[in-house]
C-alpha positions as CSV (number, residue, x, y, z in Angstrom):
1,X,15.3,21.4,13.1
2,X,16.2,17.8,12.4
3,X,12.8,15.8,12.2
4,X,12.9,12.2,14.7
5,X,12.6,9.1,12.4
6,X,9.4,7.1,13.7
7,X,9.3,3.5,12.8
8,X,5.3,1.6,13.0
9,X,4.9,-1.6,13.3
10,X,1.7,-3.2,13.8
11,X,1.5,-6.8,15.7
12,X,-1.2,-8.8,18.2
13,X,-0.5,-9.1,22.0
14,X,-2.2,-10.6,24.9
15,X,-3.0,-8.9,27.9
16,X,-2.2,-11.7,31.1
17,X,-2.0,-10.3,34.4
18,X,-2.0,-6.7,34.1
19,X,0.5,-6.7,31.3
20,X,0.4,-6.8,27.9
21,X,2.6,-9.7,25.5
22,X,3.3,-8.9,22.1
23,X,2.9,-12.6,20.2
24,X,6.0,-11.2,17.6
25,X,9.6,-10.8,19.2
26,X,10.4,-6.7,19.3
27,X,13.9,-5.6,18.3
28,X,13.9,-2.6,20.4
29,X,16.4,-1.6,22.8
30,X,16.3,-2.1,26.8
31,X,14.0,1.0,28.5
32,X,12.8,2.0,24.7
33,X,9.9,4.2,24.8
34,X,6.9,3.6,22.5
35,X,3.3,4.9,21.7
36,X,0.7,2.1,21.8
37,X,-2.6,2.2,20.4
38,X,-4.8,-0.7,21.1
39,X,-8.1,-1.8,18.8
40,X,-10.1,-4.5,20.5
41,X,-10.3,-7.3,18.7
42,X,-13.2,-9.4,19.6
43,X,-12.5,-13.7,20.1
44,X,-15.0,-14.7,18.2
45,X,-13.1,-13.7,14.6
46,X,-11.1,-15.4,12.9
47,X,-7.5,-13.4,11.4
48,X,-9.4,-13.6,8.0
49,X,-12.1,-11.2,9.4
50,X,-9.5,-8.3,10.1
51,X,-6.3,-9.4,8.5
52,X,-5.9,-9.1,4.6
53,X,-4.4,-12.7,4.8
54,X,-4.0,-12.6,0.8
55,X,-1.4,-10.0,1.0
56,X,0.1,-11.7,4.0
57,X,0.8,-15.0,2.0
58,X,1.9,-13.2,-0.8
59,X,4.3,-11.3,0.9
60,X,5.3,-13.9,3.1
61,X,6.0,-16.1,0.1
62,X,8.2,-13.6,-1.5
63,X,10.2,-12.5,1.8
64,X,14.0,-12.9,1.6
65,X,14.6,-14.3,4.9
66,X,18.8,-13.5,4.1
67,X,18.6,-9.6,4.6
68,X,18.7,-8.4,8.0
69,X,16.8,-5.9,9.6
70,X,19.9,-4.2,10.2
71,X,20.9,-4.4,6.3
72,X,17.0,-2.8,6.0
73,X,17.6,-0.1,8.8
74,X,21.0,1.0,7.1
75,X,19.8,0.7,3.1
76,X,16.0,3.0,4.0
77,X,18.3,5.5,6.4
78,X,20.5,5.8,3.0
79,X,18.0,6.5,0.7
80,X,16.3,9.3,3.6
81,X,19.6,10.6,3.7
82,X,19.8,11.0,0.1
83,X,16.1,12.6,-0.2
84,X,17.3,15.1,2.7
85,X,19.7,15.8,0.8
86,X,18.2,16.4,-2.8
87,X,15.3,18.4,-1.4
88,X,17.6,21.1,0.7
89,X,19.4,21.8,-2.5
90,X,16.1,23.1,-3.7
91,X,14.9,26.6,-2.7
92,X,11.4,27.6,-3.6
93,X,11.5,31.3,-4.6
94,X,7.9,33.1,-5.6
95,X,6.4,30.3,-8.4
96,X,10.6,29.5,-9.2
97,X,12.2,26.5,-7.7
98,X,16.4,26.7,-8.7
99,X,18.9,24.8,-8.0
100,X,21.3,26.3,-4.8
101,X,24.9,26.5,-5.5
C-alpha cells in the first residue's frame, strides 16, 4: 500500500469575520483539503516570545531566493523515490538482511 506524501507548513493567520487569513501566500491547489491545528497566541507577545527569530535570520539570510518551490517539490520527490527504492530491495529475514535479486 503506497503511503500519501504529507507536506507541514507552519504560518500565522487572522481570524476576521468568521474566517480565518493566513498572513503567508499558500501554494495549494483550488478545493485542497488540509488539517489545521490552531495554538492561541496571545497579543500581548511579541514574535521573539514564541518564534526562534535567531534561526529565522539565519536561514532567511542564507535562502536562495533562485530555486523554485517546484525545483524543491521535484528534487525531495527524487530523493523519496530513491529511498523507496533502496529500502524495498532489502528483505529482513530472521536477524539477516540480504540483498533481493
Amino acid at each position: 500500500m503506497k503511503k500519501a506524501n504529507l507536506m507541514t507548513r507552519q504560518l500565522e493567520a487572522i481570524f476576521q469575520d468568521g474566517v480565518l487569513r493566513p498572513l503567508q501566500p499558500l501554494s495549494l491547489l483550488e478545493d485542497q483539503k488540509v488539517l489545521v491545528t490552531i495554538t492561541i497566541v496571545p497579543t500581548d507577545l511579541a514574535e521573539s516570545d514564541y518564534l526562534d527569530t535567531e534561526l529565522h535570520r539565519y536561514c532567511e539570510a542564507r535562502a536562495d531566493s533562485s530555486i523554485t518551490l517546484e525545483q524543491v517539490r521535484k528534487s525531495w520527490q527524487q530523493s523519496t523515490d530513491q529511498l523507496l527504492m533502496t529500502s524495498s530491495l532489502f528483505e529482513k529475514k530472521g536477524s539477516d538482511a540480504r540483498l533481493l535479486s
